[in-house]
PDB file with one MODEL, atoms N, CA, C and O in Angstrom:
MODEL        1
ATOM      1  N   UNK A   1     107.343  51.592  63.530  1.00  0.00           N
ATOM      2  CA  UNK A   1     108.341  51.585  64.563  1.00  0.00           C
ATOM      3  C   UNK A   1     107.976  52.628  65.603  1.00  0.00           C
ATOM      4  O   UNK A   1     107.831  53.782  65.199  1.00  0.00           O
ATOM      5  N   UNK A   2     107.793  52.342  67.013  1.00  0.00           N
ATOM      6  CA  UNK A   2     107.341  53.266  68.492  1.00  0.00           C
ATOM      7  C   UNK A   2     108.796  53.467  68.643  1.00  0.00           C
ATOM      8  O   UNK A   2     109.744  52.914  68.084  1.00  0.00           O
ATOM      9  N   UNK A   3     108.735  54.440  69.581  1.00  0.00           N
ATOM     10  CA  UNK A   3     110.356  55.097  69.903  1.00  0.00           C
ATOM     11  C   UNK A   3     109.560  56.059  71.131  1.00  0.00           C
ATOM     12  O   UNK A   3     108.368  56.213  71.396  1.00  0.00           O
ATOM     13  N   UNK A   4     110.381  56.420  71.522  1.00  0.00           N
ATOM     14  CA  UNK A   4     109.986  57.958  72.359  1.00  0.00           C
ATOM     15  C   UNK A   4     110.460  59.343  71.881  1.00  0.00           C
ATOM     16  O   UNK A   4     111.535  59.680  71.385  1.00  0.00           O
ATOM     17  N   UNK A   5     109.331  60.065  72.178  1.00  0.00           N
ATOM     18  CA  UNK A   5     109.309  61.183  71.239  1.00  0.00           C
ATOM     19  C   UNK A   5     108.418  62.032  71.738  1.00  0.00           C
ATOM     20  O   UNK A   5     107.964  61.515  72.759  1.00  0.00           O
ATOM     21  N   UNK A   6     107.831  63.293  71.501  1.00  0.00           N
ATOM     22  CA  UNK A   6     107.107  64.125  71.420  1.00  0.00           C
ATOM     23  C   UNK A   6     106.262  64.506  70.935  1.00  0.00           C
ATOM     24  O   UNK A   6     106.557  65.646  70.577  1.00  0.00           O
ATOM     25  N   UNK A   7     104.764  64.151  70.501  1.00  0.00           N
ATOM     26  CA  UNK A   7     103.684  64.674  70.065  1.00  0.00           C
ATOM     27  C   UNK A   7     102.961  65.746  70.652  1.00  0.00           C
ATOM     28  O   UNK A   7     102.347  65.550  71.701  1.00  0.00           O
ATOM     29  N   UNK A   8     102.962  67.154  69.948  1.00  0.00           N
ATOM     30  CA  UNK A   8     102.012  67.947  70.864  1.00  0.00           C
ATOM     31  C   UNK A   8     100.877  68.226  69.223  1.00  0.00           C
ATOM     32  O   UNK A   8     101.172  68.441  68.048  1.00  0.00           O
ATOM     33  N   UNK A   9      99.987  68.124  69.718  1.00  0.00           N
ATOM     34  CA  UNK A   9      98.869  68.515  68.809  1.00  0.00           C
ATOM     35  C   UNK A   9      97.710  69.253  69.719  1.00  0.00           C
ATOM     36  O   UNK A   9      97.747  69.291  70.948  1.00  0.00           O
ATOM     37  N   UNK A  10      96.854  69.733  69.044  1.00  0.00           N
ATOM     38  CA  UNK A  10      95.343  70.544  68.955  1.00  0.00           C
ATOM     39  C   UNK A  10      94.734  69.778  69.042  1.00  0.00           C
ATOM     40  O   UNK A  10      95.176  68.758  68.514  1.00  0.00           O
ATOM     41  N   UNK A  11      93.211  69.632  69.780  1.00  0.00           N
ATOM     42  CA  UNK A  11      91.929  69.291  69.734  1.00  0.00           C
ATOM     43  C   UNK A  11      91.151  69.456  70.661  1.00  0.00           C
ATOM     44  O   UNK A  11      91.410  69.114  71.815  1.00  0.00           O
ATOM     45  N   UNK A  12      89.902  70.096  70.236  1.00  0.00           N
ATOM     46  CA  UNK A  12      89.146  70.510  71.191  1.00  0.00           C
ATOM     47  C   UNK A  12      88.440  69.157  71.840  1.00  0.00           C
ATOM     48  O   UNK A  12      88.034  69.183  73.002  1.00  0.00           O
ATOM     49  N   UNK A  13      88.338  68.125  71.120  1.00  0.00           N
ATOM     50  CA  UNK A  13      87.408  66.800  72.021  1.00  0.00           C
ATOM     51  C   UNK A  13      88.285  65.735  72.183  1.00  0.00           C
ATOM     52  O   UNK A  13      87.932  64.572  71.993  1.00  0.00           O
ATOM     53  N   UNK A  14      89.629  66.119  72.590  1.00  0.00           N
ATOM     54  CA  UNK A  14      90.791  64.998  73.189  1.00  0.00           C
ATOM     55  C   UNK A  14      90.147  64.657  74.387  1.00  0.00           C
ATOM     56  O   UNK A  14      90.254  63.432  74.448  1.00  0.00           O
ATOM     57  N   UNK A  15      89.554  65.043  75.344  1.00  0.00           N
ATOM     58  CA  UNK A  15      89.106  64.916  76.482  1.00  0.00           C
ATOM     59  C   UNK A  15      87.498  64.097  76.420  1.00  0.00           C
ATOM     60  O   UNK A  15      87.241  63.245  77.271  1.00  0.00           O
ATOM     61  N   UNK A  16      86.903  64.307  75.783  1.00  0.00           N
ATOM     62  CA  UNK A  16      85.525  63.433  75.610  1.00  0.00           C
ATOM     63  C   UNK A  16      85.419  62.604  76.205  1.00  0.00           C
ATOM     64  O   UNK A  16      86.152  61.714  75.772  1.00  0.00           O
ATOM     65  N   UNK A  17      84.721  62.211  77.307  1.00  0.00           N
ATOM     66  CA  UNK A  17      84.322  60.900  77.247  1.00  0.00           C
ATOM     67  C   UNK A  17      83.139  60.213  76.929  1.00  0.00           C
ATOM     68  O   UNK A  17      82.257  59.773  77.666  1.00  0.00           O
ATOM     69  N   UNK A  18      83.335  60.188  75.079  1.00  0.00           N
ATOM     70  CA  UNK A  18      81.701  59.823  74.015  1.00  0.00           C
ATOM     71  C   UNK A  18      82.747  58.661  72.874  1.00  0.00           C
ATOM     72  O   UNK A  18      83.916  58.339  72.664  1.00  0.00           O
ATOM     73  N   UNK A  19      81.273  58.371  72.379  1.00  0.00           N
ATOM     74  CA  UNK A  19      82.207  57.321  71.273  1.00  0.00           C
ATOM     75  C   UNK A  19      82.701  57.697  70.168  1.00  0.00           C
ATOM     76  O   UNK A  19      81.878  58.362  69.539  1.00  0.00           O
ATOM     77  N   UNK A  20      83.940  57.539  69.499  1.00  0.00           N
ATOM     78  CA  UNK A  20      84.683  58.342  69.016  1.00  0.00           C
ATOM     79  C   UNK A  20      86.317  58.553  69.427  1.00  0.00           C
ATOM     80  O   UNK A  20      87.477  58.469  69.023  1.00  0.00           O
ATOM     81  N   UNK A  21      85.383  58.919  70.640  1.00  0.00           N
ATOM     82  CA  UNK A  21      87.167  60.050  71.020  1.00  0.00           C
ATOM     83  C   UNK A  21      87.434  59.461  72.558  1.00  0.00           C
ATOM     84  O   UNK A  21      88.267  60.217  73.059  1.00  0.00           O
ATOM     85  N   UNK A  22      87.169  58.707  73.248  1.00  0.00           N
ATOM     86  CA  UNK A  22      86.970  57.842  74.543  1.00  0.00           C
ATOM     87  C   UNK A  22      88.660  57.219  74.386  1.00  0.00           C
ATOM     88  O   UNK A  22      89.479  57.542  75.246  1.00  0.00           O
ATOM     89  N   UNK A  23      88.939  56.597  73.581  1.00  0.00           N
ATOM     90  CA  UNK A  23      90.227  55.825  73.244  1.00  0.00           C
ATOM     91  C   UNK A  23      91.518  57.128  73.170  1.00  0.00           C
ATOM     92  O   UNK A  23      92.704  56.945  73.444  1.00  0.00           O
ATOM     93  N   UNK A  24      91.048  58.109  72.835  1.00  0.00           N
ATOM     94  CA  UNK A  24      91.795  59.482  72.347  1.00  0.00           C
ATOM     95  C   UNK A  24      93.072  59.401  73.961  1.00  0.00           C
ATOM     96  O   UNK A  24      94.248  59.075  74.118  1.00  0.00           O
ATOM     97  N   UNK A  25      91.627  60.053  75.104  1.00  0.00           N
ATOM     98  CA  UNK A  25      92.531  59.919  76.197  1.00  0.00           C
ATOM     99  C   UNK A  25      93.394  59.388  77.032  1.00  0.00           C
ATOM    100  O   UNK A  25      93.883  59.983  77.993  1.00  0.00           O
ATOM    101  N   UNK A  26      93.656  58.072  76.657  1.00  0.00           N
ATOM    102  CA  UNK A  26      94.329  56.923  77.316  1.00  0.00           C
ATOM    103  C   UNK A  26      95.712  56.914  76.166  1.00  0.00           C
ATOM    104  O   UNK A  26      96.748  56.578  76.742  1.00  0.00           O
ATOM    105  N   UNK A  27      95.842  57.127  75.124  1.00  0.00           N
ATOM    106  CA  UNK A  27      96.895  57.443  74.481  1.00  0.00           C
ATOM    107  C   UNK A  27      97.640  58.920  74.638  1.00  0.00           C
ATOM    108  O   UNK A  27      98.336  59.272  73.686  1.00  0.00           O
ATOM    109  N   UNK A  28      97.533  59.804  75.789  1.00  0.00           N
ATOM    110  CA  UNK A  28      97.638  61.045  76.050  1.00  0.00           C
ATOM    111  C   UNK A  28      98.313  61.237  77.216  1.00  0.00           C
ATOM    112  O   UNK A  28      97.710  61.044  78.272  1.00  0.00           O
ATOM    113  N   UNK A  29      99.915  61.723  77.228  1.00  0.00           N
ATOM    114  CA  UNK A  29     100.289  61.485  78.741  1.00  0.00           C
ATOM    115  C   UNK A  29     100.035  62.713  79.130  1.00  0.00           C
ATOM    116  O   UNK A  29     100.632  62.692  80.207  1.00  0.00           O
ATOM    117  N   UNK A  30      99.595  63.754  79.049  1.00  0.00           N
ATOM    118  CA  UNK A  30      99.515  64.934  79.182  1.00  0.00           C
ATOM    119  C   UNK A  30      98.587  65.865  78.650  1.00  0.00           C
ATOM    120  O   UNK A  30      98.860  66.483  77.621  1.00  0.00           O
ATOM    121  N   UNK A  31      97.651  66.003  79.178  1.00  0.00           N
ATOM    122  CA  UNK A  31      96.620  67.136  78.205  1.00  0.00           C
ATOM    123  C   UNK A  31      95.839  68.212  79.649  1.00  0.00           C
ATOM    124  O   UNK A  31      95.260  68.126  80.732  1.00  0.00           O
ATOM    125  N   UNK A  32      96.475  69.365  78.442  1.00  0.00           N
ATOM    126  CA  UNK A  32      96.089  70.714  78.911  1.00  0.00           C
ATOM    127  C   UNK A  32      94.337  71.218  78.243  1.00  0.00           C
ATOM    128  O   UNK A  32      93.755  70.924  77.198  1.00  0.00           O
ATOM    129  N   UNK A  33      94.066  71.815  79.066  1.00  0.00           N
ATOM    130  CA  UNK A  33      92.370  72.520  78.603  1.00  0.00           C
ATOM    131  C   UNK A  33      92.860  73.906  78.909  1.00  0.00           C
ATOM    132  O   UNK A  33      93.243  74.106  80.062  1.00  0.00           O
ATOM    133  N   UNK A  34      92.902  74.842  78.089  1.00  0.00           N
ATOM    134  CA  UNK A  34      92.870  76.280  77.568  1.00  0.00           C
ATOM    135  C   UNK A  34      91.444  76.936  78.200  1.00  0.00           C
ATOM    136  O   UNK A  34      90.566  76.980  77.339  1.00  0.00           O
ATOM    137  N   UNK A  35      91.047  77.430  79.457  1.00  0.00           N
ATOM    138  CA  UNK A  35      89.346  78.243  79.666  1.00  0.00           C
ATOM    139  C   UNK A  35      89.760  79.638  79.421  1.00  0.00           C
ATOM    140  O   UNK A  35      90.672  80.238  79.991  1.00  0.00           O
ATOM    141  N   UNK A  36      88.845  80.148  78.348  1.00  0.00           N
ATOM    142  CA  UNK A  36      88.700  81.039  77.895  1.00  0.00           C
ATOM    143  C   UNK A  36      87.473  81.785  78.533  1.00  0.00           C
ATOM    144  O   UNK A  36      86.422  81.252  78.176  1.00  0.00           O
ATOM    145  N   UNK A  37      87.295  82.824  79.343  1.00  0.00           N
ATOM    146  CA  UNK A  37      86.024  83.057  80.047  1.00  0.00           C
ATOM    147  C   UNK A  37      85.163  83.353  78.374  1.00  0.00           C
ATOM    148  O   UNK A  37      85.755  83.842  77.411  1.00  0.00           O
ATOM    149  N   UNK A  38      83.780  82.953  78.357  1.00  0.00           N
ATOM    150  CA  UNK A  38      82.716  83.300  77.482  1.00  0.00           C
ATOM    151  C   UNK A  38      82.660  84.506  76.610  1.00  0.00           C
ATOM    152  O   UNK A  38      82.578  84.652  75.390  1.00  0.00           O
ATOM    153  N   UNK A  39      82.736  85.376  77.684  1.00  0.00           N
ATOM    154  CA  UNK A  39      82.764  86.595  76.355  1.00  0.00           C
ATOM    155  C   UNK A  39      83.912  86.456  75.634  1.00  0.00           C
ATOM    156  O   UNK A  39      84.035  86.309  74.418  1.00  0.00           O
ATOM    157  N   UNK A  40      84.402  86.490  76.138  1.00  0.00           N
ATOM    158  CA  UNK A  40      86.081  86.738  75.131  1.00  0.00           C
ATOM    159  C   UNK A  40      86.281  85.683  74.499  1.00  0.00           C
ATOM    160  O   UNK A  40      87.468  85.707  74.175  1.00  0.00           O
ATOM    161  N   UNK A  41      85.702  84.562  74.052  1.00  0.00           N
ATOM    162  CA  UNK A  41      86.147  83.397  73.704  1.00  0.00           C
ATOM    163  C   UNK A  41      85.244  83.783  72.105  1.00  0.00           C
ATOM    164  O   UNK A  41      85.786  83.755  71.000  1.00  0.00           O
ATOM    165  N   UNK A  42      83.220  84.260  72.459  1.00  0.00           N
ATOM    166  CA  UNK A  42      82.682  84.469  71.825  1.00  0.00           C
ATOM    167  C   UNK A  42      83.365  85.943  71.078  1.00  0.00           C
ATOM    168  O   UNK A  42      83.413  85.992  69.849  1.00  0.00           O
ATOM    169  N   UNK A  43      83.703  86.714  71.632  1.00  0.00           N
ATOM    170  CA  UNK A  43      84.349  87.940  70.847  1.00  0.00           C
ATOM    171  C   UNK A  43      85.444  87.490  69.652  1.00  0.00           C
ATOM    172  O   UNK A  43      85.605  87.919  68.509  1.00  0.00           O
ATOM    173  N   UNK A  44      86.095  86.484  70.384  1.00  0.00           N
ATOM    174  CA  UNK A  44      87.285  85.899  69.325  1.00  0.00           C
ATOM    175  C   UNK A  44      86.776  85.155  68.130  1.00  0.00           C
ATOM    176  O   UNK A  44      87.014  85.301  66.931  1.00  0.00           O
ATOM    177  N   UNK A  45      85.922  84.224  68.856  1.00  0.00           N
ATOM    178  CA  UNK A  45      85.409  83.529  67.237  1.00  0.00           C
ATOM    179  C   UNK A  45      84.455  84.563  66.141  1.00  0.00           C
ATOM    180  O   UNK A  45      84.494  84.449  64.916  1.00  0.00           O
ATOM    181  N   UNK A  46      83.660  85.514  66.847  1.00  0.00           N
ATOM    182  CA  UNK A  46      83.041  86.049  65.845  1.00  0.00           C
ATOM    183  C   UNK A  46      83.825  86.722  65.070  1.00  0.00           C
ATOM    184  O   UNK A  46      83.396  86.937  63.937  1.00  0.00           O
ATOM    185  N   UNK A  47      85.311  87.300  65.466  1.00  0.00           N
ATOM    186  CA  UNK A  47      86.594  87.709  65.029  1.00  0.00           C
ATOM    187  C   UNK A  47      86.792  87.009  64.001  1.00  0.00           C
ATOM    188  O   UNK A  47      86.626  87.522  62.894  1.00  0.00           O
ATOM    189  N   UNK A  48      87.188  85.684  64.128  1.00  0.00           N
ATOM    190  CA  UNK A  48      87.777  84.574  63.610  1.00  0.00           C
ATOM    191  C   UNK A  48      86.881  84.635  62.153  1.00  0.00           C
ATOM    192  O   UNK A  48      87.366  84.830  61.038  1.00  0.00           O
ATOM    193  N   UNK A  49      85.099  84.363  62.552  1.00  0.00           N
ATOM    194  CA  UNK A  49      84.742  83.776  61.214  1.00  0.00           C
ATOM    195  C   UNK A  49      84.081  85.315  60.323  1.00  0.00           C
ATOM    196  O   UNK A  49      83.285  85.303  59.383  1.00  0.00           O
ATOM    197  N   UNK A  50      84.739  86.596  61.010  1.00  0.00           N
ATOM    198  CA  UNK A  50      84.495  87.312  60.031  1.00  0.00           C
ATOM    199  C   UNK A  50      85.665  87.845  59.007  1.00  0.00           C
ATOM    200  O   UNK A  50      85.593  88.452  57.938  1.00  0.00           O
ATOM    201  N   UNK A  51      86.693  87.398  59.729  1.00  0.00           N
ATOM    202  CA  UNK A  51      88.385  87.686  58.952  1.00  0.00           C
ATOM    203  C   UNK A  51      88.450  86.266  57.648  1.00  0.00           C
ATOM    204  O   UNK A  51      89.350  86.100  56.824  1.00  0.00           O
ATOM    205  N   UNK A  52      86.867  85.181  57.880  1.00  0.00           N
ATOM    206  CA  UNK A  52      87.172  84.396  56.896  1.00  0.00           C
ATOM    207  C   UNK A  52      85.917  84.659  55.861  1.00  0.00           C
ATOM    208  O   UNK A  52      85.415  83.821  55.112  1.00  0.00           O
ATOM    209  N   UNK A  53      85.529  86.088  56.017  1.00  0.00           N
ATOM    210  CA  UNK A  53      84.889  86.671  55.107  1.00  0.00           C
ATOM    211  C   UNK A  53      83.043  86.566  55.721  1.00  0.00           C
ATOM    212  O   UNK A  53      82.003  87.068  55.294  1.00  0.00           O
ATOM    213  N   UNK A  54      83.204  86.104  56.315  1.00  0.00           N
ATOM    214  CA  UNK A  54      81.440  86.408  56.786  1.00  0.00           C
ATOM    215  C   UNK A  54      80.941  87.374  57.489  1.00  0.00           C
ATOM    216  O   UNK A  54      81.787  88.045  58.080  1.00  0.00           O
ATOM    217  N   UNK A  55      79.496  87.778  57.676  1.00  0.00           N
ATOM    218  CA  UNK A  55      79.372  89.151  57.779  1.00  0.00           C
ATOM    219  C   UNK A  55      79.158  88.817  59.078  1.00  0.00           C
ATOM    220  O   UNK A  55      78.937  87.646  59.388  1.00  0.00           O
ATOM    221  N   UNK A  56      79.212  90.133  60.276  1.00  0.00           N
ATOM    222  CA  UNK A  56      78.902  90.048  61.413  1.00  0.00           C
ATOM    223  C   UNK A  56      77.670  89.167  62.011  1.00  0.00           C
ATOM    224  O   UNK A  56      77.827  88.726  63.150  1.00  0.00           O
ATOM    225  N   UNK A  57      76.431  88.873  61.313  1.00  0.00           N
ATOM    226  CA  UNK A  57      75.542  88.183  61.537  1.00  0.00           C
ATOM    227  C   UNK A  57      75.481  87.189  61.725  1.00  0.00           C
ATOM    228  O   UNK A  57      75.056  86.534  62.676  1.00  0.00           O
ATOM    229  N   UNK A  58      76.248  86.772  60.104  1.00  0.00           N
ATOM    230  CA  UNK A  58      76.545  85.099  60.537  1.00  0.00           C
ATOM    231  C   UNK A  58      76.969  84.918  61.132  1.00  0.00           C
ATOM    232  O   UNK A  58      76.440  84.330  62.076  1.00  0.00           O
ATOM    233  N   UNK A  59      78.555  85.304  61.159  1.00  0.00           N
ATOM    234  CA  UNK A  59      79.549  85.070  62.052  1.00  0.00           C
ATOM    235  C   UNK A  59      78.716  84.830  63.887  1.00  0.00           C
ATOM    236  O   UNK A  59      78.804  83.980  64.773  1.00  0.00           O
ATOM    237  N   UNK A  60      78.125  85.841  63.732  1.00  0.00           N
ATOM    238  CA  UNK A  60      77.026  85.665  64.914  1.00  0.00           C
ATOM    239  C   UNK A  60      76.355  84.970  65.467  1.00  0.00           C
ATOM    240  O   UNK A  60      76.048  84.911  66.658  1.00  0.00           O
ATOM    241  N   UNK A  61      75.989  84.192  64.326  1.00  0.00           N
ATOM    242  CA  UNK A  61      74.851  83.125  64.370  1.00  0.00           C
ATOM    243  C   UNK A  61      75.654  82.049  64.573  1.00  0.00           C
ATOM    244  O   UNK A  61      75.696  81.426  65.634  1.00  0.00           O
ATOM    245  N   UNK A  62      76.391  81.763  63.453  1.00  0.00           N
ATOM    246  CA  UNK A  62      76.991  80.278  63.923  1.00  0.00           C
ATOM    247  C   UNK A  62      77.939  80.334  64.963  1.00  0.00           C
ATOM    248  O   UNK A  62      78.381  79.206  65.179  1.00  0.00           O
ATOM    249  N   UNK A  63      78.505  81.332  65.808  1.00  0.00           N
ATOM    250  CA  UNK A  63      79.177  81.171  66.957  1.00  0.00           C
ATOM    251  C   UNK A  63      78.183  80.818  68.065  1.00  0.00           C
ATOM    252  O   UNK A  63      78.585  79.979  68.871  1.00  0.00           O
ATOM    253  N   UNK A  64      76.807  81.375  68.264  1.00  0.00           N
ATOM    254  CA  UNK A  64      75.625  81.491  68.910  1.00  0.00           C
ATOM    255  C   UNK A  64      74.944  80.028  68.727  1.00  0.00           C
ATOM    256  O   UNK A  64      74.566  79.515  69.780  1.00  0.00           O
ATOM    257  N   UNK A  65      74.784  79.456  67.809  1.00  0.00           N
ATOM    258  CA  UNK A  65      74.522  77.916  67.087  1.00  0.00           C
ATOM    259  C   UNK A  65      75.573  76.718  67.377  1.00  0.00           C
ATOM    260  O   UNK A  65      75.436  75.569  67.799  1.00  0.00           O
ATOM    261  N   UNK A  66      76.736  77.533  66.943  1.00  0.00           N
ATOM    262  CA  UNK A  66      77.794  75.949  66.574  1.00  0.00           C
ATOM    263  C   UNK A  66      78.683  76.071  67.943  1.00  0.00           C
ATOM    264  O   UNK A  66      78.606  75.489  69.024  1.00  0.00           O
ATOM    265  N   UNK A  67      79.415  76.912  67.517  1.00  0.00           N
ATOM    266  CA  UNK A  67      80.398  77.101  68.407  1.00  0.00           C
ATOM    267  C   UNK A  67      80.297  77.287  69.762  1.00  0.00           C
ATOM    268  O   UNK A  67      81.338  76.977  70.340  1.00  0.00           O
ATOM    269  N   UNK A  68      79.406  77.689  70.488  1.00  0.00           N
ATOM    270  CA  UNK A  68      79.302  77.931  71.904  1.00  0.00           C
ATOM    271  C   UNK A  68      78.474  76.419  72.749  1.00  0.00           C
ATOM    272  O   UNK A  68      78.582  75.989  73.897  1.00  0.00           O
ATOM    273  N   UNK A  69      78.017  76.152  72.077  1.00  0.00           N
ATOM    274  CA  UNK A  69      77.415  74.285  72.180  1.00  0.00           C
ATOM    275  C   UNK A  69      78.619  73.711  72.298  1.00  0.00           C
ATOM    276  O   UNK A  69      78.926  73.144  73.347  1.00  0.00           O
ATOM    277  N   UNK A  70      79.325  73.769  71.413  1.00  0.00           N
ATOM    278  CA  UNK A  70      80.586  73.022  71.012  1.00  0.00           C
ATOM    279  C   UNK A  70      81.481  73.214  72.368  1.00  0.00           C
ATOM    280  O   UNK A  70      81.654  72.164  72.986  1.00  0.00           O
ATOM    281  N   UNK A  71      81.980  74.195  72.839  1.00  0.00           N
ATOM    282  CA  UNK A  71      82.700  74.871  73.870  1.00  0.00           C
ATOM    283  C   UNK A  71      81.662  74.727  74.828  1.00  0.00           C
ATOM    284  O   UNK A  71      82.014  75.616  75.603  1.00  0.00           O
ATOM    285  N   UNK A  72      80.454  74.160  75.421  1.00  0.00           N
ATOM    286  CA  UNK A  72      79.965  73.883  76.309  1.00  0.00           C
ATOM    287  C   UNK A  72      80.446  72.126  76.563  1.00  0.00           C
ATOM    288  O   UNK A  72      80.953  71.794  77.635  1.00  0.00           O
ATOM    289  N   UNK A  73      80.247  71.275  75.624  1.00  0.00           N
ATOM    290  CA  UNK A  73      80.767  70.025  75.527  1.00  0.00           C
ATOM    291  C   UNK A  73      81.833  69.920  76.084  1.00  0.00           C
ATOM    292  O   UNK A  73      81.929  69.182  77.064  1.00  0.00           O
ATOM    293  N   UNK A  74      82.967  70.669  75.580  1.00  0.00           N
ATOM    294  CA  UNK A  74      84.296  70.490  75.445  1.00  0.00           C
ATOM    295  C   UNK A  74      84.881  70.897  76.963  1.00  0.00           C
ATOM    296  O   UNK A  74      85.956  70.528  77.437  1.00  0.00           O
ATOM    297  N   UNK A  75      83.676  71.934  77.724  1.00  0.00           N
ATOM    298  CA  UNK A  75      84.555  72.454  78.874  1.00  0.00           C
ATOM    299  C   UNK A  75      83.808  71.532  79.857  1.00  0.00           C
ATOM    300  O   UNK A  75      84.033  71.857  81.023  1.00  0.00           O
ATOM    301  N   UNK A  76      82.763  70.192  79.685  1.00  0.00           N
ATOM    302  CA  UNK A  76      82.511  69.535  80.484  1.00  0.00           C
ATOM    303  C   UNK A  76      83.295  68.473  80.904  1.00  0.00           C
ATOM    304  O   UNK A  76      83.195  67.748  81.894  1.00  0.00           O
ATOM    305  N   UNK A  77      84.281  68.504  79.775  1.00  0.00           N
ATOM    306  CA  UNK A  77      85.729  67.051  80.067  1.00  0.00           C
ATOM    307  C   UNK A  77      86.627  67.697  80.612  1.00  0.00           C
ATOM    308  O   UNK A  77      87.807  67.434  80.377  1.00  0.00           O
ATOM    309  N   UNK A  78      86.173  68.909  81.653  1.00  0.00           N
ATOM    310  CA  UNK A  78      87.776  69.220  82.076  1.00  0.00           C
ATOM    311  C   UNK A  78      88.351  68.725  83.075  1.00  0.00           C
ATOM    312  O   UNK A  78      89.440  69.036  83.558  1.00  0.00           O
ATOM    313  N   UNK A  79      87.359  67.661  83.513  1.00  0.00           N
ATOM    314  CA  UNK A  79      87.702  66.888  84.784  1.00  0.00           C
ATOM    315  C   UNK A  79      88.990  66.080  84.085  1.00  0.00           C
ATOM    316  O   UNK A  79      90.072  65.884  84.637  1.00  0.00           O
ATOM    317  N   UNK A  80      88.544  65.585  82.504  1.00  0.00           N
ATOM    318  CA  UNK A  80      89.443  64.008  82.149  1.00  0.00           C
ATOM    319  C   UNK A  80      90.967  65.276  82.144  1.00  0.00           C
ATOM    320  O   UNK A  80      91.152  64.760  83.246  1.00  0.00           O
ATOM    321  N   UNK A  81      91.572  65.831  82.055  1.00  0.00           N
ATOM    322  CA  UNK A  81      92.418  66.628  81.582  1.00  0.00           C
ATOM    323  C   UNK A  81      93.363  66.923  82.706  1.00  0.00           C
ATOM    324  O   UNK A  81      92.846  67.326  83.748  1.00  0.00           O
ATOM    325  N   UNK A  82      94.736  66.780  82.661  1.00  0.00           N
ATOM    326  CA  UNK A  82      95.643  66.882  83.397  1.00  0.00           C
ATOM    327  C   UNK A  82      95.516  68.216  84.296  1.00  0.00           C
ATOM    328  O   UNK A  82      95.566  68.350  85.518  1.00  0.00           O
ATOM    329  N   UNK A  83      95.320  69.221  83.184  1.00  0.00           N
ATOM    330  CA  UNK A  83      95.513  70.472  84.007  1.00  0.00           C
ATOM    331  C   UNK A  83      94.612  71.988  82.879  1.00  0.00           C
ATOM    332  O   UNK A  83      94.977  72.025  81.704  1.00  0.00           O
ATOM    333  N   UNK A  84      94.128  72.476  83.088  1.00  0.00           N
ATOM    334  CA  UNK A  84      93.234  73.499  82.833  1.00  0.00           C
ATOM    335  C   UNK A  84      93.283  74.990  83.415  1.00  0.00           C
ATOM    336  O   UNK A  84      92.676  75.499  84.357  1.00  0.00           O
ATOM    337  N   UNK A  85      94.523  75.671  82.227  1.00  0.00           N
ATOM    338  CA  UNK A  85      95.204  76.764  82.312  1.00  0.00           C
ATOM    339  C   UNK A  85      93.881  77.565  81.838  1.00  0.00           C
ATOM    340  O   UNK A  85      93.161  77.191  80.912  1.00  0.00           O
ATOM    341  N   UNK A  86      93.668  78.759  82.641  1.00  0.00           N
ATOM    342  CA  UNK A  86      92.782  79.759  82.809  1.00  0.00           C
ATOM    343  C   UNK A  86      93.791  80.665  82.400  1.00  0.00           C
ATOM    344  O   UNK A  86      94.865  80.940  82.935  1.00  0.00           O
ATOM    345  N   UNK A  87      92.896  81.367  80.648  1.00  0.00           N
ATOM    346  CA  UNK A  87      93.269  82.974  80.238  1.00  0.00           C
ATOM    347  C   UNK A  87      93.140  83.521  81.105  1.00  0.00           C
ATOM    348  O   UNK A  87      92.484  82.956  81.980  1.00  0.00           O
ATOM    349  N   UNK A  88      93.571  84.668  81.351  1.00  0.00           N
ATOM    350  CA  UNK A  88      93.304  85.897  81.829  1.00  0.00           C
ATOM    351  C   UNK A  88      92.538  87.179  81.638  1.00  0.00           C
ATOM    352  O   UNK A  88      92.659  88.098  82.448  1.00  0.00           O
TER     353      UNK A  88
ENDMDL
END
């Protein structure tokens, strides 16, 4: 049963336009993009994956590997995206 209602959820590749997640945006009346300038985004995650027990290195590495690739992708759909609130 559809009704009207409110969905707010998370995702970093709501915006994509790849196969997968292409269908994502057309079911979306509204989507915000969060820019986090670089350093501070990288300061936070290496934060993030050392409070989940990894040592500064890794944490290093796979933000340097995974995560900053990832957040290069993600900040190229900011065209598909309603509106793209800049941290401070």
């Amino acid at each position: 049963m559809a009704g009207p209602g409110v969905v707010v959820t998370e995702g970093n590749y709501l915006a994509l336009d790849a196969h997968g997640w292409r269908g994502a945006r057309g079911r979306i009346d509204l989507l915000l993009m969060l820019d986090v300038a670089q350093d501070e985004l990288i300061r936070r995650l290496i934060a993030r994956h050392e409070a989940l027990g990894h040592s500064r290195a890794k944490a290093a590495h796979w933000v340097r590997t995974v995560d900053v690739p990832n957040a290069a992708l993600v900040a190229a759909s900011a065209e598909r995206c309603d509106e793209v609130w800049r941290a401070g």
